[in-house]
C-alpha positions as CSV (number, residue, x, y, z in Angstrom):
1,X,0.0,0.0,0.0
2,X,1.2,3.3,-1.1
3,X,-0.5,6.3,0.5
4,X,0.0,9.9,0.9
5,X,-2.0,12.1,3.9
6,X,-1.8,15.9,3.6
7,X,-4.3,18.6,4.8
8,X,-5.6,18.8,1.4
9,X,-6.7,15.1,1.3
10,X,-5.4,11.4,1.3
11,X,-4.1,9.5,-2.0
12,X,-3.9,5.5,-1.1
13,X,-3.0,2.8,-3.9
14,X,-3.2,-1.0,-3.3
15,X,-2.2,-2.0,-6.9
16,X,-5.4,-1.7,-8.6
17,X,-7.4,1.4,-7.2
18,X,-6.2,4.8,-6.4
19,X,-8.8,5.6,-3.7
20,X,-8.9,9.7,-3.4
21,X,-10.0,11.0,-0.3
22,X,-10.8,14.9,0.2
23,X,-9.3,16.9,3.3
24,X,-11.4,18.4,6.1
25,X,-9.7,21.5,6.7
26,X,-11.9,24.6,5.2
27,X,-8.8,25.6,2.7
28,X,-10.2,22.7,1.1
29,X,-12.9,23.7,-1.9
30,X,-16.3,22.9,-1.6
31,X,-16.9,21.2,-4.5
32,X,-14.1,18.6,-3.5
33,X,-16.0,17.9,-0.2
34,X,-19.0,17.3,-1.3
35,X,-18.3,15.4,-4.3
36,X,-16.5,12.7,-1.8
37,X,-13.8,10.1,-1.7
38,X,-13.5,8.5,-5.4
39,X,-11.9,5.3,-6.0
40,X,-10.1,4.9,-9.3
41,X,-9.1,2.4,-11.1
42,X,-6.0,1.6,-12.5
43,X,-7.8,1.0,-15.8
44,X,-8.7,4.7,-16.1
45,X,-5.7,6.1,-15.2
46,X,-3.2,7.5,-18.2
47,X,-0.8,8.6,-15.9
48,X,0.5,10.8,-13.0
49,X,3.0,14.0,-12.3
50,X,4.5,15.9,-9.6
51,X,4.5,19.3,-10.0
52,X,6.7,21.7,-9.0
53,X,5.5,24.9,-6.9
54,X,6.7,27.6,-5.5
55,X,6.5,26.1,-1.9
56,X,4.9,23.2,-2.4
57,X,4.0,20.2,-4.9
58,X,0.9,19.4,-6.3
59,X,0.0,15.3,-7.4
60,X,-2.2,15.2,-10.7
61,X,-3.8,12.0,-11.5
62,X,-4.2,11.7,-15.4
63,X,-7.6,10.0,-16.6
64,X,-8.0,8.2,-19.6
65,X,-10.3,9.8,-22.1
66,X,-13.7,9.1,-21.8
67,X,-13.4,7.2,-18.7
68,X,-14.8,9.6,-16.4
69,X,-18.2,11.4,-16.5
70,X,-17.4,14.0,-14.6
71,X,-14.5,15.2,-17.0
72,X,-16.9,14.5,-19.7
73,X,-19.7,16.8,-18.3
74,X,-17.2,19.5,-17.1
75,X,-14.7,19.2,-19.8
76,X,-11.5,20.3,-18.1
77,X,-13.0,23.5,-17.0
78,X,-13.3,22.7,-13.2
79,X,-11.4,25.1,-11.0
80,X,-8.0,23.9,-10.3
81,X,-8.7,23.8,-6.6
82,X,-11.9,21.9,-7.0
83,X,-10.1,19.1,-9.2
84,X,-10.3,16.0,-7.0
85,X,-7.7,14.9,-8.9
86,X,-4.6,17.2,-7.7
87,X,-3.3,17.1,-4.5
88,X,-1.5,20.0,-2.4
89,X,1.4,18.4,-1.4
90,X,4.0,19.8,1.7
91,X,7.6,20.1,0.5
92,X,8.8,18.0,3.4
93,X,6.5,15.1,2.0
94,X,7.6,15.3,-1.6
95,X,9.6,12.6,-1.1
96,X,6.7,10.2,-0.7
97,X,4.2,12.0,-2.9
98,X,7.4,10.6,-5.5
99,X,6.7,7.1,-4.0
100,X,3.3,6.7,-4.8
101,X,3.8,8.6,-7.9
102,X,6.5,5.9,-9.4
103,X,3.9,2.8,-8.1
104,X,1.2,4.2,-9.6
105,X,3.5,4.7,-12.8
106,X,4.7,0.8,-12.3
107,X,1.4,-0.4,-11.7
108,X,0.2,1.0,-15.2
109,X,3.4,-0.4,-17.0
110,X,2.9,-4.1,-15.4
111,X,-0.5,-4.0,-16.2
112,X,-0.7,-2.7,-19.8
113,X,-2.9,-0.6,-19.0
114,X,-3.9,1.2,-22.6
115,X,-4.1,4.7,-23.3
116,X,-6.3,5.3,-26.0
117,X,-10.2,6.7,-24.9
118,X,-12.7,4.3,-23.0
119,X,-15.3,2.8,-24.5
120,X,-17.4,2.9,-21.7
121,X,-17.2,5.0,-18.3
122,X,-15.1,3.5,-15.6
123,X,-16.0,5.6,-13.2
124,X,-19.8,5.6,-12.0
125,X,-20.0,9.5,-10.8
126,X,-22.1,10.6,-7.8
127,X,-24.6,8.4,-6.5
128,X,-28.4,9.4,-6.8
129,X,-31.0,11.1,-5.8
130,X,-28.8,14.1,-6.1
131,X,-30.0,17.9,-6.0
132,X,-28.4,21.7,-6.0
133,X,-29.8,24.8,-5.3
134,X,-28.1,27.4,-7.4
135,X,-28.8,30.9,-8.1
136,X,-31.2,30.5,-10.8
137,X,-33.4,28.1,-9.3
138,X,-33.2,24.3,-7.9
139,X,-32.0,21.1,-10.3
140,X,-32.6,17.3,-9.0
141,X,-32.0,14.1,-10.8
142,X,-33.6,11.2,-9.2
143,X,-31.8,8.5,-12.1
144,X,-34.5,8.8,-14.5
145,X,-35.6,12.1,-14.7
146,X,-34.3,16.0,-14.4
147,X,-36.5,18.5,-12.3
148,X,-36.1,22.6,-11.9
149,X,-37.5,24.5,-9.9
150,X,-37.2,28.4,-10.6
151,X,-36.0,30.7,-8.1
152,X,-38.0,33.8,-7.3
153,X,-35.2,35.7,-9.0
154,X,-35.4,33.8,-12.2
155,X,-36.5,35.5,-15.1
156,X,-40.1,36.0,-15.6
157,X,-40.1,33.6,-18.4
158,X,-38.8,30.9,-16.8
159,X,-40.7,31.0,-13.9
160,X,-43.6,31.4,-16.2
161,X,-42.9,28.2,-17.8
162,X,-43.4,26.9,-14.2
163,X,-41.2,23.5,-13.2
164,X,-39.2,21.9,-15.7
165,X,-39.7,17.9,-15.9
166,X,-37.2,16.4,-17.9
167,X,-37.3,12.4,-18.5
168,X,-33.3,11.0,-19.2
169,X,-35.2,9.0,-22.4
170,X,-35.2,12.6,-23.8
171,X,-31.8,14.0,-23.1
172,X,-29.6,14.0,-26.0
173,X,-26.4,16.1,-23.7
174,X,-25.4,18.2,-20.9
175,X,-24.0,21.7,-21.3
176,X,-21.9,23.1,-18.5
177,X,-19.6,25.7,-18.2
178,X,-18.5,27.1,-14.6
179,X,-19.9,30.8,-12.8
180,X,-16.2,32.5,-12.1
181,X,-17.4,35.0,-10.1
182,X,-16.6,37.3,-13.2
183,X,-18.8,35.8,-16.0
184,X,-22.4,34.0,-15.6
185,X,-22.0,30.4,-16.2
186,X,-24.9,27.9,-16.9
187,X,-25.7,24.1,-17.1
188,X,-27.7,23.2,-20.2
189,X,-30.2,19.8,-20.6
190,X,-29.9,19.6,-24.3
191,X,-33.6,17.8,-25.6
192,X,-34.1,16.1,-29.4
193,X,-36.0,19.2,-29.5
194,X,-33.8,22.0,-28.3
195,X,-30.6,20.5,-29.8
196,X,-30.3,23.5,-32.1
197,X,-31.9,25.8,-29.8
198,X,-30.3,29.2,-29.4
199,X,-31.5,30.5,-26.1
200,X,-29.5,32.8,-24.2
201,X,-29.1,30.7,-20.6
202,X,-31.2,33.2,-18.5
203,X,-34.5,32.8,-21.0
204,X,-33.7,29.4,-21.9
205,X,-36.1,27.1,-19.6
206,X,-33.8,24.0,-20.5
207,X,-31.0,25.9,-18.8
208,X,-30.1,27.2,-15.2
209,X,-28.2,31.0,-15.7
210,X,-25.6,30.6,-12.9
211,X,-24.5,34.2,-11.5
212,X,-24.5,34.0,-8.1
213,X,-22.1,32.7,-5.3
214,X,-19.3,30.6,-7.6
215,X,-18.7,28.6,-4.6
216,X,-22.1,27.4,-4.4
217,X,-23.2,27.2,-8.2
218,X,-19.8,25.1,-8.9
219,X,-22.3,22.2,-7.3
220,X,-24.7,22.1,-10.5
221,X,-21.4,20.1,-11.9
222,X,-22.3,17.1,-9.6
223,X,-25.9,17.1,-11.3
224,X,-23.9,17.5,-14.8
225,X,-22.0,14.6,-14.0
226,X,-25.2,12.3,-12.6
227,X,-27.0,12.6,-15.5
228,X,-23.9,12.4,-18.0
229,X,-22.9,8.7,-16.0
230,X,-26.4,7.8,-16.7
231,X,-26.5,8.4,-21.1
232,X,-25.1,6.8,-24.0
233,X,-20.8,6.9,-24.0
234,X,-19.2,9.6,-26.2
235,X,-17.8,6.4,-28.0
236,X,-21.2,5.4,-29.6
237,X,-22.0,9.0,-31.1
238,X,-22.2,8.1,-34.7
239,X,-20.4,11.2,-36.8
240,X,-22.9,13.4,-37.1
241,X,-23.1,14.1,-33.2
242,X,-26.3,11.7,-32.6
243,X,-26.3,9.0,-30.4
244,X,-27.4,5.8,-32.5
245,X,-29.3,4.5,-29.9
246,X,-31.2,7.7,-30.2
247,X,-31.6,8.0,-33.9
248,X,-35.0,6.4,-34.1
249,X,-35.5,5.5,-31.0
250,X,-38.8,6.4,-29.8
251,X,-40.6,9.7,-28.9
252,X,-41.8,9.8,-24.9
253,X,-44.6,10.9,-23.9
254,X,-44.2,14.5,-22.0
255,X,-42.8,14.3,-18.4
256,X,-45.7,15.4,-16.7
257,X,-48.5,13.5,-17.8
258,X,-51.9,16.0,-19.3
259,X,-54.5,16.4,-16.7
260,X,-58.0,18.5,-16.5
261,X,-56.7,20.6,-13.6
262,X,-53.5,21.5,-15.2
263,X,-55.6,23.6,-18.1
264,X,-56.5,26.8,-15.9
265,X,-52.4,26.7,-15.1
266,X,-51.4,26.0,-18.8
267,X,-53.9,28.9,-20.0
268,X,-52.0,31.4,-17.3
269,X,-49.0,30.1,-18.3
270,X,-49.4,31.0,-22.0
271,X,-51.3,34.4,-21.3
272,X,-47.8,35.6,-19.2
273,X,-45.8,34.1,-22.5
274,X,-47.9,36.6,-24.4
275,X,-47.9,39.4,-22.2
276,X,-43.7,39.5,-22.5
277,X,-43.9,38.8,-26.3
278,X,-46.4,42.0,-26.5
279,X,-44.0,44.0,-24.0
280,X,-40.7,43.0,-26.1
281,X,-38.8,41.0,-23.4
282,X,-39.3,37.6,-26.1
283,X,-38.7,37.9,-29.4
284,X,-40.5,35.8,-31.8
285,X,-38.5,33.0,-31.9
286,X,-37.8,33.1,-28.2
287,X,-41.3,33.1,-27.8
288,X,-42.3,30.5,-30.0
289,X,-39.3,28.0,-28.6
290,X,-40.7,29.0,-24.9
291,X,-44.6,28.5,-25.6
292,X,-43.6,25.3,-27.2
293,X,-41.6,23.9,-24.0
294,X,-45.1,25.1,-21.9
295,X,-46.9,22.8,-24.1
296,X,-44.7,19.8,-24.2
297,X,-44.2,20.2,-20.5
298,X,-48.5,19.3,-19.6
């Protein structure tokens, strides 16, 4: 056993699995905390480094292509101090962050292990039910379906729109891209319908705008990742982008199933659509994408 204990967190290899454990000192990021210990194993790992700092080292575990979801959904653009894969290490313990370094590094060569993309994820991502409240509203995924719930401070067109029910059968991709605290981020449940869609995040009601705290909105990344885990591998896209399975598979029926008590809700729902088409907030197209995602959603 190889292992590693800083402030920053714990690195442990047995051979097979390096099993990353987060630090519980507050330096340590939010993101990391919550997201947990990950066990990885060697068959996803590419490689490792040690990294030079000024007064300290950093460990970076290298992932295979493809073999993580939560790479996949954030797509390198995590934070360098929310990466669970770097670790902060002490210069008077470089000399066995270097030790587990080289048997992770023998490990791989033993084993073969190859470096060319997964085929499938080798990591399973956070468990489920999972849920984040951001700044633009709330977002759960339960394993087979995405819910929002607009915050007060949504724009009116969302929260017109009411509650966004999204089944996974339906979800074609997740767009994500980080708030850093200097400019609005979002996270984007791309539909067969609204693959092409061209929505600015704050009136699309696919998408949560995130523009408050970045600590806090950084979390809509584990929700990014759960539902990411959870559809078709990158590896089975065919060329164009589609996923094959997807290509005539066939159409569900909406999330939220019609009912006689919903019409008085759907009518006020449409009247508000109007009323900010009228006043100029929605342009036509904006309007006619939103009033279509009302419909499908009773």
């Amino acid at each position: 056993m190889a292992e590693i204990i800083q402030r920053d967190g714990t690195w442990a290899f047995d051979g097979s699995t390096v099993r990353i454990t987060p630090g519980l000192h507050r330096s340590v990021p939010l993101f990391r905390q919550t997201y947990g210990e990950v066990a990885v194993p060697l068959e996803a790992v590419s490689g490792v480094a040690m990294e030079p700092e000024r007064k300290r080292a950093r460990l970076r575990l290298r992932l295979r292509e493809g073999a993580d979801p939560l790479l996949q959904a954030t797509g390198g653009r995590l934070p360098d101090a929310a990466d669970p894969y770097r670790l902060a290490v002490d210069v008077d313990r470089t000399g066995v962050a270097e030790y587990v370094a080289e048997e992770i590094r023998r490990a791989l060569l033993l084993d073969r292990i190859p470096k060319e993309p997964a085929k499938a994820y080798l990591l399973p991502g956070p468990p489920v039910p999972v849920s984040v409240r951001s700044s633009d509203g709330t977002v759960s995924f339960d394993g087979t379906r995405v819910r929002i719930d607009w915050a007060d401070t949504s724009e009116r067109v969302k929260r017109a729109t009411g509650p966004r029910v999204i089944g996974l059968g339906d979800l074609v991709g997740v767009e994500w891209l980080p708030n850093s605290g200097h400019e609005d981020g979002f996270l984007r449940f791309v539909t067969r319908e609204t693959v092409f869609a061209k929505l600015p995040p704050e009136k699309d009601p696919y998408a949560l705008d995130l523009w408050g705290s970045a600590r806090r909105d950084l979390l809509t990344a584990l929700v990014a990742t759960a539902v990411t885990a959870r559809l078709p591998h990158p590896s089975t896209r065919t060329a164009t982008g589609n996923h094959e399975a997807d290509t005539h598979g066939p159409r569900l029926a909406p999330a939220v199933p019609p009912a006689a008590d919903h019409h008085d809700v759907l009518l006020r729902r449409l009247r508000e659509l109007g009323e900010l088409h009228r006043d100029g907030v929605l342009t036509d197209e904006e309007f006619a994408m939103t009033k279509a995602a009302v419909l499908r959603g009773f």
